[in-house]
N, C-alpha and C positions, 0 to 999 in steps of 0.2 A: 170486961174485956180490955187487952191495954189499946193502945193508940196504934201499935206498932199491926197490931191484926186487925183494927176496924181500917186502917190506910194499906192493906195488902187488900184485905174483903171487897173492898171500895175499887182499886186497881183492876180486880181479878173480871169484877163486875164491868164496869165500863171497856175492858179487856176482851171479854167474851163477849161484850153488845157490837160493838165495834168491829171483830172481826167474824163472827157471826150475820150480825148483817152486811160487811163486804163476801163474804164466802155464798151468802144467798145469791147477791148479785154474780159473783163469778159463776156459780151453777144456770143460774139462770141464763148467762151466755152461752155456759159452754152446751147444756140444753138445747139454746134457740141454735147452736151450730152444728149440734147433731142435727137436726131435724132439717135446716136451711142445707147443709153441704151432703143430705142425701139424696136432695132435690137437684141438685148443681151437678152432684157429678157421678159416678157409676163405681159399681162394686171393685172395679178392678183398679181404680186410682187410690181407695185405699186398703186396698190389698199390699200394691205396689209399698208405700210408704211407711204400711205398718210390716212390712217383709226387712226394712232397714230399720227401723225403732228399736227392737232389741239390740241390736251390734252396737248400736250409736248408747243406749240408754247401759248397757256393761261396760264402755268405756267409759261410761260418764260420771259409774259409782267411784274411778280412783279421784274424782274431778276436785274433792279438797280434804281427803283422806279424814273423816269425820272432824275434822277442826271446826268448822263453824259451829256445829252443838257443843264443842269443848269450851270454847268461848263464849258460849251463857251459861254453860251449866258451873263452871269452877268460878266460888265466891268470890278470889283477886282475880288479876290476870294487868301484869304492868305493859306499860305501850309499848317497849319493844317486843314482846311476846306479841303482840297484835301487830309489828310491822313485820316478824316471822313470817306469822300464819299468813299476813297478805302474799307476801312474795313465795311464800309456799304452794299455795293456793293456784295464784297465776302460773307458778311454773309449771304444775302440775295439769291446769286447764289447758296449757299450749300444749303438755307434749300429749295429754288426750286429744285435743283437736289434730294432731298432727300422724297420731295414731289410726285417726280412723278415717283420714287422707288416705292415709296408704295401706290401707287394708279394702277401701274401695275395690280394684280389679279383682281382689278375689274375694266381694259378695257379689259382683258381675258374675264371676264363673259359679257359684256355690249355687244361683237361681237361676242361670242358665238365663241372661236377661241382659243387656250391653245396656238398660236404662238404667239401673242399680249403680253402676259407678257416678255418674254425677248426683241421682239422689244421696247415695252416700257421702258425697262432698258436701254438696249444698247443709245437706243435714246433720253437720259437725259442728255448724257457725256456733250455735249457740251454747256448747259445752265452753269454747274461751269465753264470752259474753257472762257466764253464769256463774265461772271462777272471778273472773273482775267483779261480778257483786255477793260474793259471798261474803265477805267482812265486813262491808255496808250495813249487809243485810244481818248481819250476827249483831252486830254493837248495837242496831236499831230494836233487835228482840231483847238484848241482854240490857239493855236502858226501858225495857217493857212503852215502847212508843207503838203501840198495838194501832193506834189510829192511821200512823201514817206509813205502817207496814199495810193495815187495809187498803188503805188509796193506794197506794203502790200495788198491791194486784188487782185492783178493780181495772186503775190506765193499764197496767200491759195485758189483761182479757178484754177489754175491748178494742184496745190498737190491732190485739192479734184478729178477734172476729173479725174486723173490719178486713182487713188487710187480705187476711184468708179468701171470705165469703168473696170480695173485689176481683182478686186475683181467677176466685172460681167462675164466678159470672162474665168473665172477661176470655174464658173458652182456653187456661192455663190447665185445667184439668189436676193431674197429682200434684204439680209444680206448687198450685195454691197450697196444697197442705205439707212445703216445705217453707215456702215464704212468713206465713204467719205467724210461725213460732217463732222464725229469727228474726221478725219485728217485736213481738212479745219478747224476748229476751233482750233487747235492747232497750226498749222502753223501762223496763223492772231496772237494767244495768241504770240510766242517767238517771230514773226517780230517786232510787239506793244514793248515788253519790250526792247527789244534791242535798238531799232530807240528812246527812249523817256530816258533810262539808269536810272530813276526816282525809289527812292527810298522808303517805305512808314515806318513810325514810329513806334510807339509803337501802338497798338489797343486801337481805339477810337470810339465811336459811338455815340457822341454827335454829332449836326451838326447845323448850322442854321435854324432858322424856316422859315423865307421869300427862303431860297432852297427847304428845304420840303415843303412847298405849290406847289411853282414852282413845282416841282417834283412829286408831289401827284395828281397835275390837269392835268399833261400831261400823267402819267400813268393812272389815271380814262378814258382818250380819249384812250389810247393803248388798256385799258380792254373793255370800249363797244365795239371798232371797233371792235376786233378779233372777235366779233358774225359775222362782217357782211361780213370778211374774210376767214376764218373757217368751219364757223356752214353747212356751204353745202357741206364740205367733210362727216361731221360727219350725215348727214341727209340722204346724197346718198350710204353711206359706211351702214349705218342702214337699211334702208328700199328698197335698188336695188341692194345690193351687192358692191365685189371687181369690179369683172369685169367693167361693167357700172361705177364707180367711177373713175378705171383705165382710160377709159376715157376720161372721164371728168380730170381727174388731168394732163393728156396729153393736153388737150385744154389749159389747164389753163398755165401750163408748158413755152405752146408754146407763148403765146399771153401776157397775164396778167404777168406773173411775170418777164419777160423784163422789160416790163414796171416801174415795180417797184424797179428795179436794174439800171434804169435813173434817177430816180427821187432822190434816198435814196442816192447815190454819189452826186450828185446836189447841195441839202439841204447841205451835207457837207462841201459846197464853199461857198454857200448864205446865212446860216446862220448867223455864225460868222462875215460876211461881210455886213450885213443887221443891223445886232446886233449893227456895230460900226456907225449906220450913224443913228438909229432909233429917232432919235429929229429933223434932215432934211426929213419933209416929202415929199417934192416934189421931190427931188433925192431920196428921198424910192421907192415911187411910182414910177417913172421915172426907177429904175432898174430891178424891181419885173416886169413892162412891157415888157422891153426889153427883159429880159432872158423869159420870156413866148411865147413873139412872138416866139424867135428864137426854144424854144422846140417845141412848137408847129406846126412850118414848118418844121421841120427834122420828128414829130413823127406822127401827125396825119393823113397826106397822106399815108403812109406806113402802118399803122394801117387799113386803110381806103378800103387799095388796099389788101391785104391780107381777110379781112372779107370777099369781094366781091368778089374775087377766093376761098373758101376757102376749096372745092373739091378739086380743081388742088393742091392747098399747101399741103391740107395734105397726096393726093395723091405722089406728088413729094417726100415728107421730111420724112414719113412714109410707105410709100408702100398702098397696096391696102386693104389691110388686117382690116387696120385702117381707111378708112371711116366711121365708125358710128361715128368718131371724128368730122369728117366736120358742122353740123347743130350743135352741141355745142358750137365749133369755130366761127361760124358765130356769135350765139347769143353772145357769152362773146367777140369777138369784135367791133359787139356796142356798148356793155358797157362799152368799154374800149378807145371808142372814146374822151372822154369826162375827162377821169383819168388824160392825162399828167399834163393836166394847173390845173385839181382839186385837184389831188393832192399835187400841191405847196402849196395850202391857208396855208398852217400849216406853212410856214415861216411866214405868216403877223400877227398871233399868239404870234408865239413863238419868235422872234423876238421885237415884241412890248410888251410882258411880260402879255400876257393876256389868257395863258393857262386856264384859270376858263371860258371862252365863249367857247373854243375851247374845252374841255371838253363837257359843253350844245349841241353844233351839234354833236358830237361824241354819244352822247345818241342817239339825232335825226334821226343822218342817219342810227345807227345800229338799231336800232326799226324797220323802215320801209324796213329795207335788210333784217332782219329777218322774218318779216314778206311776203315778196315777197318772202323766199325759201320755206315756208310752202304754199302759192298758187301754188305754180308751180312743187313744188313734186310729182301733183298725175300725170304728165305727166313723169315724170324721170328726169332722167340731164339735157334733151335737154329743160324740164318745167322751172327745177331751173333756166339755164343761160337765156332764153327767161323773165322769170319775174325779175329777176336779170335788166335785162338791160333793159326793160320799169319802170319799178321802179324808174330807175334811172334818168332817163329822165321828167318824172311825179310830183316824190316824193322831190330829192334831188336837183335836178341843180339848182332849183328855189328859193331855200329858202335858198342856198348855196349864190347864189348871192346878194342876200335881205342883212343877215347876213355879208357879207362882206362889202356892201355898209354903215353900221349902224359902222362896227368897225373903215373903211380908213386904210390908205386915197387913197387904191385903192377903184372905185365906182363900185356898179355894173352894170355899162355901160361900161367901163373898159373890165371888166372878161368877160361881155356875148357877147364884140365884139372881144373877140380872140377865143373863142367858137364857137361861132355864122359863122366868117367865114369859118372854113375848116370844119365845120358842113356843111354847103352849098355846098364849093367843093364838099365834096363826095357825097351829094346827086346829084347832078350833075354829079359826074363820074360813079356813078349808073346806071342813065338812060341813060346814053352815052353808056357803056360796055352793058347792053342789047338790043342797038341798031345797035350791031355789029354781023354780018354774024355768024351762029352756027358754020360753017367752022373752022372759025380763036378759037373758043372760045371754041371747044368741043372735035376738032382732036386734040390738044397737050397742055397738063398742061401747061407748059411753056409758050407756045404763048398766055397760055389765063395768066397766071400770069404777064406776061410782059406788057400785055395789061393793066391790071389794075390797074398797077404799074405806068405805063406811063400816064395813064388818071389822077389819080390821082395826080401825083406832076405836071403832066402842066395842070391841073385846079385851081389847090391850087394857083403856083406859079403865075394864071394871077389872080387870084382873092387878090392876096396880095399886088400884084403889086399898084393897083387901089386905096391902103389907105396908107394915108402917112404915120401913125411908123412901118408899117409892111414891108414898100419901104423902108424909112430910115434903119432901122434893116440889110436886106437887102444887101445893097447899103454897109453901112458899114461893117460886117461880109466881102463883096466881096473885099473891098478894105482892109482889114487887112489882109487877106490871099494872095491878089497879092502882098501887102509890104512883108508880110514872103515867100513869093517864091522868090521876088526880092533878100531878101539877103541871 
């Protein structure tokens, strides 16, 4: 093996230990903030707040017109191309913040609610804040300094917890869950420019045009998806109220947006690291496997075993009070069964420099998510996540896989057999857990959450065991960890 891949191997490794274990910690708050800010404060504060999060989160996809992934992914890239994209960047962060200023009075009138305009306001800060550290934060991934991009989101998840929970306990009410974030975005902004000490030139806005393509077709995929992200706070916030949205933003809180806070630190090691081998296809393929398996056994059993307690969970983590959360929970975590490995395809993409297909399913799948929240509307939230997650299953996974197979050099025999298994696991720890005494399953949240925890990864784990890259994976991960304990 030359030097050149045992010093990538080595990178990739301390890369994923590093933001792996910062991504645990960030979970781990943003967990204790689910649980701490449902005690703090009442359904209808975030209701309130996630009734603005869409408007604010669709302006915020033009916020640096995919240029910061263009700028790890392309092997040069000279410094005025980097003093462009900054000044690009910020111009483009100011006239979204100034954007959704003035679109404020009319989410006032659209919710029929005079507190929506300065939530609206307040709730812009952080789109300039996040343009100012985009190029910080792109040279810090494209220089693969994975450590101090981890410490960088460990300090702004917990300036934000603090600042929030503070603000909540302090009788702010919604207010705290707009202050937090624009403390968290400042914080990530000064760690960024400190940790990179990078300077930018005089104001430029020319830039290349092979980058704005690049940049243009990966923001067109940021602008359809957010329909199929979004449009169901804005549909349930419309026509069933704060309350019921409250929620639903709780389910979602709890289950889906973990998720998304593995995956988003992930790409930040895989990319770059994808990016530099993209001409070796069989080590491409070969590594986009490996790291899937291994997401895939840490997150789908656990996903798997939470959906099927999911009374007991939200009884435990929420109190009693919050049960109408459970059947929504249920529903948005089968649909979330299927997210960790789905959500990676956008490496094989962006990676391979083919953001223009990756765009095309980006239409695709938000049509058809869109479409699934208007079917399942006329039942409420518990409709939207139920159609939400048949849809999913129906609509996407299959044409997700078709399209992967056509682009490589992963096939889709590949994708739908790391899919495919712990889809089986848990339907097997399904009909295992209701095959167990109501005793054990009914008398204590706990004994039935442990229960379906425990079915769960020892079904997975025997079912992994039995194919060989998922043993190998395995096998290896166990044996790099008894070397790191050894020494």
């Amino acid at each position: 093996m030359s030097a050149e891949k045992i010093q990538l191997g080595r990178t990739a490794l301390r890369g994923g230990l590093v933001t792996g274990g910062a991504q645990a910690v960030r979970m781990l708050i943003q967990f204790i903030s689910v649980i701490v800010l449902a005690r703090l404060l009442v359904p209808e504060d975030f209701g309130l707040v996630a009734s603005v999060s869409p408007i604010v989160a669709f302006v915020g996809l033009f916020q640096n017109l995919g240029l910061q992934q263009a700028v790890i992914q392309r092997k040069e890239i000279a410094e005025t191309q980097l003093n462009q994209v900054f000044w690009i960047s910020t111009l483009v962060g100011l006239i979204c913040t100034l954007v959704v200023v003035a679109l404020s009075p009319a989410v006032a009138v659209f919710y029929n609610d005079p507190r929506m305009t300065a939530i609206t306001i307040a709730a812009a800060a952080p789109l300039l804040l996040g343009s100012l550290a985009a190029l910080p934060l792109a040279l810090l991934n494209r220089h693969l300094k994975f450590g101090q991009l981890a410490l960088n989101d460990v300090y702004a998840a917990v300036v934000g917890l603090l600042v929030t929970a503070a603000a909540a306990y302090l009788g702010m009410g919604y207010w705290s869950l707009v202050i937090g974030p624009a403390a968290s975005a400042a914080v990530a902004l000064l760690a960024a420019w400190w940790a990179t000490r990078w300077m930018p030139g005089r104001p430029d806005v020319r830039i290349d045009r092979d980058v704005i393509s690049f940049g243009a077709n990966l923001t067109g995929f940021n602008l359809v998806n957010f329909f199929s992200r979004n449009l169901d706070n804005i549909l349930i916030g419309k026509f069933s109220g704060p309350v019921e949205l409250g929620y639903y933003d709780r389910a979602y809180k709890l289950l889906l947006f973990p998720l998304q806070n593995i995956t988003q630190p992930l790409s930040r090691v895989m990319i770059p690291l994808m990016s530099r081998i993209q001409e070796d296809k069989a080590r491409f393929r070969d590594i986009y496997l490996r790291t899937n398996w291994l997401l895939a056994m840490v997150t789908m059993p656990g996903i798997a075993a939470l959906t099927l307690a999911a009374q007991p969970t939200v009884s435990i983590l929420f109190g009693e009070q919050w049960l109408p959360v459970a059947p929504i929970f249920a529903w948005l975590g089968i649909a979330s069964l299927m997210q960790p490995v789905s959500s990676t395809t956008g490496w094989l993409f962006i990676c391979q420099g083919d953001t223009r297909t990756m765009f095309r399913w980006g239409i695709y799948s938000s049509l058809t998510t869109v479409l699934s929240f208007f079917v399942g509307l006329q039942w409420g939230a518990v409709g939207v996540a139920a159609a939400y997650a048949i849809s999913g299953y129906v609509l996407r996974l299959p044409v997700l896989a078709w399209l992967l197979g056509r682009l490589g050099p992963v096939s889709s025999v590949d994708f739908m057999l790391v899919q495919g298994l712990f889809l089986l696991s848990a339907l097997a720890a399904w009909v295992s857990y209701r095959l167990l005494p109501d005793t054990l399953t009914r008398n204590s949240p706990f004994i039935a959450l442990a229960s379906a925890i425990c079915l769960n990864y020892g079904l997975a784990l025997l079912l992994a065991l039995l194919l060989r890259q998922p043993r190998q994976v395995l096998l290896e991960v166990l044996s790099k960890g008894m070397g790191a304990i050894r020494r």
